[in-house]
N, C-alpha and C positions, 0 to 999 in steps of 0.2 A: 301633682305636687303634694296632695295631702299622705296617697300611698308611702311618696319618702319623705316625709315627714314622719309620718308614724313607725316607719324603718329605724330611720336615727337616734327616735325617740328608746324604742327598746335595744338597741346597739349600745344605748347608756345605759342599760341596768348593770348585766356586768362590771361597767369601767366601774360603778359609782360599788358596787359591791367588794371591787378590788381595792380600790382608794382605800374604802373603811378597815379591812384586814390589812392592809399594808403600813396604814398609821395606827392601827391597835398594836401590829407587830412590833414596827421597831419603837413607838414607845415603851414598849415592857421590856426590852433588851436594854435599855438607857440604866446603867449601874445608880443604887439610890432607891433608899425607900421613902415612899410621898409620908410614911406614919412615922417614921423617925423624922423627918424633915417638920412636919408640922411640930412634934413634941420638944424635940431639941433632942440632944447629943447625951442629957443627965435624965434621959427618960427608963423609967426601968422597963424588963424584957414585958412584967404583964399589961404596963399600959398600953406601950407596943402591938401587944397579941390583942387586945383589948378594939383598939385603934383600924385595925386591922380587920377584925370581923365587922368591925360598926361601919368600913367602906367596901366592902364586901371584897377584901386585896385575898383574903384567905384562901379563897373559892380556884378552881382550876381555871387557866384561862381560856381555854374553850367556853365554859360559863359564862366567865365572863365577857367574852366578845359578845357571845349571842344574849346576853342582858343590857350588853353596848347597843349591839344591832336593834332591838326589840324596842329600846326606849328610842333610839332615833325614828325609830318608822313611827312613832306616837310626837316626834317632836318634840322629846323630853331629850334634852343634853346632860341635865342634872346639872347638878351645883359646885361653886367651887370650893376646892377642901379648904383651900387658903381662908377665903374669905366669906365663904356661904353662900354669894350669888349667886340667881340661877345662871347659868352660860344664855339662856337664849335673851336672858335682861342685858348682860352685857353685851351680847354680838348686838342688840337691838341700837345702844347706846354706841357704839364703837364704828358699826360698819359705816354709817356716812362718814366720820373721819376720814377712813382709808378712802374712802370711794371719792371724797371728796379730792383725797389727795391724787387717788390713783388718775383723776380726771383732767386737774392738774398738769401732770405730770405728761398725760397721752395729747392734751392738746397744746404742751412745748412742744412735743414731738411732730406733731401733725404740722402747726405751722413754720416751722424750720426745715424738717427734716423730706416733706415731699418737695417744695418747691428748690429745695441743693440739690435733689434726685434730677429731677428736671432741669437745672440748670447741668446740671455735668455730663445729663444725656446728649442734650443739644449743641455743648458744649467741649465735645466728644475728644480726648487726647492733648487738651488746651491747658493752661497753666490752671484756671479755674478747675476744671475735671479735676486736675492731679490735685489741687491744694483742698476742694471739699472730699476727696475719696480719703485723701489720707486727716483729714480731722477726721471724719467719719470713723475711721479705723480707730485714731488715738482714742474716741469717745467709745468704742467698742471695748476698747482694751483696759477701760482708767476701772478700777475696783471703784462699787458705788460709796463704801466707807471714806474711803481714801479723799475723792473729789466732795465729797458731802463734809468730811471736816475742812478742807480746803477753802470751800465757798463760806464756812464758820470764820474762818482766819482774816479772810481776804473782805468778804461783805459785812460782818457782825461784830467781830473783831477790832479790823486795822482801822475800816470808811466807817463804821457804823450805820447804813445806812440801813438794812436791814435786823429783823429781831434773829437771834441764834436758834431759838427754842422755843416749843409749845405752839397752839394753836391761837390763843387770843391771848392782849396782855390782862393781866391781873385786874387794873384798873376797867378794861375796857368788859373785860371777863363777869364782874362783879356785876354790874348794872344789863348787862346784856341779856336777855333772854330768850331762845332758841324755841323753834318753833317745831322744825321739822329734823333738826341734828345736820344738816346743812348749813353751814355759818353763812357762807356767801347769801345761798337764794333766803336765810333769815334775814341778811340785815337789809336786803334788796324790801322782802316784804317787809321788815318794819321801818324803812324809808330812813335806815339809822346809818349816816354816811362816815361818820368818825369810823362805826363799827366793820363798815363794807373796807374802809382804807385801812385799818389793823389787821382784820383776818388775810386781806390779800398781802402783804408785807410778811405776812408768817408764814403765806403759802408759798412766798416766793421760791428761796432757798431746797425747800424740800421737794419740791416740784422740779428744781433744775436738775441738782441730783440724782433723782428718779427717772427722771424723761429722759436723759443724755442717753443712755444704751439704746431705747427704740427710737430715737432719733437717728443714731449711725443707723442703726437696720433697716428704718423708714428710707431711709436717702440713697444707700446701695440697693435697696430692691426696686427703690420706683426706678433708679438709672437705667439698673437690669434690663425692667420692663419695658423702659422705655423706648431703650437701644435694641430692643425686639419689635414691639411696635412701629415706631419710625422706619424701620425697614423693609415693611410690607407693600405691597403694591398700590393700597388704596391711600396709602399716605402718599407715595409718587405720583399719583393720578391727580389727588388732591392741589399738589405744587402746579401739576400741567395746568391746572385750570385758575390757578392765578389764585388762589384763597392766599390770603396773606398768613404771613410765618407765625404769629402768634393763634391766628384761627384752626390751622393745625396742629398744632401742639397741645390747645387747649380743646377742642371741639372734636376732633379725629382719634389723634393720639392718648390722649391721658384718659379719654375714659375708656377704651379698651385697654391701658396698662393698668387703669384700677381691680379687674378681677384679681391678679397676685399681692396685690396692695392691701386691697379688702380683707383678705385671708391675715398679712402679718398683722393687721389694725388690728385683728381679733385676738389671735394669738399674744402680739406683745402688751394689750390690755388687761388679760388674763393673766400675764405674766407680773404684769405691777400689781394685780390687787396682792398674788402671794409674795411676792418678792420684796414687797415695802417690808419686811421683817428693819432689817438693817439702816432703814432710812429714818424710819420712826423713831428707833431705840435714839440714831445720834442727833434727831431734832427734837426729843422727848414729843413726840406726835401722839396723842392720846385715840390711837386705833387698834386692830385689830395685833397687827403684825408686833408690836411691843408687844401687847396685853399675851401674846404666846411667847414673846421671848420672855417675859414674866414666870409665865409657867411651866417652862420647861426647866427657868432656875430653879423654882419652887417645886419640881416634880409633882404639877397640879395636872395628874391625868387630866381630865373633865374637862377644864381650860382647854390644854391642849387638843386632845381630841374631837371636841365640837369646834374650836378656832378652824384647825386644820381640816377637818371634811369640812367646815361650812364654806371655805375660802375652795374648796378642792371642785364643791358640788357647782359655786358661781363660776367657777373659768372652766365647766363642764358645758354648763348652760353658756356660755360664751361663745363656745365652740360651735355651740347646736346651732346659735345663732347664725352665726359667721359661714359655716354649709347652709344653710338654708338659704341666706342672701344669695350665695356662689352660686345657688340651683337656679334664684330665680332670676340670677344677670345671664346667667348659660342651662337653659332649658337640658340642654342633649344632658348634662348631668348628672337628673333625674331618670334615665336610663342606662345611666353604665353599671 
């Protein structure tokens, strides 16, 4: 185990070495200069050039990658132009937001979207099968902007019964004080239950949002699995001997259909930390995934490219994760 482990482990140098050149790249292809942007449009040519040497934009960028590269291997992201903080204060400050949401968001998915798999496995060509496959589908297909202003309109909007925007309210925001940047497990530890019913009312909306596409995915693969599983001989053997219908499904079946299960958990996890860009922005979500659509308006290289590998390097390490479990539910995998 530990041999591939330490496989995998250097299998990730390259990936993590390509990530960094491929988001140094096409940020510098993004038409826009960060020195004009910072000075405004009445800046003359010398402050500009000025500006310029002082972020070191002058320089070739080959140089500059490998002065990219150099300070991340020290854990230096540098600062942002916009506003001078360093990037690794803000990723410090930002990333439980996302995590918080992206967590949210995977255990909508988890409790919906495995037990509709299951049901429309067992439930094999039945009116149920067809009507959870095809939400399944619509939730695949709905853009997450689209349905995230929709769930604005319909919950915040028409009912009000929900907040539209932001993570805590103002009022609740003001007296509250965060412990670890986890609002939930803060107001849990400060026994502050107004505060625990505010943040989860915020996190409602952007959570649903978010979850809906790995929830169809969660539900079509566990069917998948299922409908492979269930059809194996030790599940027939199983019926012969009389185990009641739910002891199979549950005790037999599902946890050998969780190996291909395990693997999308991982994958579409990783998937929400970076793909919350667009959830954030239309619930003003104070995380990571704004705070880069921030800087890509601002053509705040630094932002951007420490957001971007940091969020790149975590669903890297997700991966690692998610093969390492896969080796240690199926041994033989550690030898192919």
């Amino acid at each position: 185990m530990w041999l591939y482990i330490l496989k995998r482990l250097l299998s990730l140098l390259p990936v993590l070495l390509g990530i960094t050149l491929l988001v140094f790249g096409f940020l510098h292809l993004i038409p826009g200069d960060p020195a004009v942007v910072l000075l405004g449009e009445r800046a003359t040519p010398e402050q500009i050039a000025a500006l310029r040497e002082q972020l070191g934009l002058n320089q070739p960028l080959p140089v500059q990658y490998l002065i990219f590269l150099g300070n991340l291997l020290r854990f230096d992201l540098g600062n942002s132009i916009i506003s001078g903080i360093p990037i690794a204060a803000e990723l410090r400050s930002r990333f439980p937001a996302t995590l918080e949401l992206s967590l949210g968001a995977m255990l909508f998915a988890l409790i919906l979207g495995i037990p509709a798999g299951i049901l429309a496995a067992v439930r094999k060509n039945s009116w149920l099968d067809n009507l959870l496959m095809s939400s399944s589908l619509l939730g695949v297909s709905l853009p997450v902007y689209w349905l995230g202003l929709l769930l604005i309109y319909l919950f915040a909007v028409n009912l009000q019964w929900l907040p539209p925007s932001g993570r805590i309210s103002v009022d609740v925001g003001f007296r509250f004080q965060p412990l670890t940047g986890f609002y939930l497990l803060d107001a849990l530890l400060r026994l502050d239950g107004g505060a625990l019913k505010d943040v989860l009312a915020h996190l409602v909306l952007p959570a649903l949002a978010l979850g809906t596409i790995p929830l169809a995915i969660l539900a079509r693969t566990t069917r998948s699995a299922m409908l492979e599983t269930l059809a194996q001989d030790y599940i027939r053997t199983a019926k012969a001997k009389g185990v009641p219908a739910v002891g199979v499904i549950l005790r037999h079946a599902l946890k050998n259909a969780l190996l291909p299960i395990n693997t999308i958990i991982g994958l579409q996890f990783g998937t929400l930390l970076g793909g919350a860009i667009l959830t954030e922005t239309i619930f003003s979500w104070p995380g990571i995934g704004s705070w880069i659509y921030d800087g890509i308006l601002d053509r705040d290289y630094p932002v951007v490219q420490g957001g971007v590998v940091f969020v790149a390097i975590v669903f890297v390490l997700i991966n690692l994760i998610v093969d390492i479990s896969y080796a240690f539910f199926d041994p033989r995998i550690q030898h192919k």
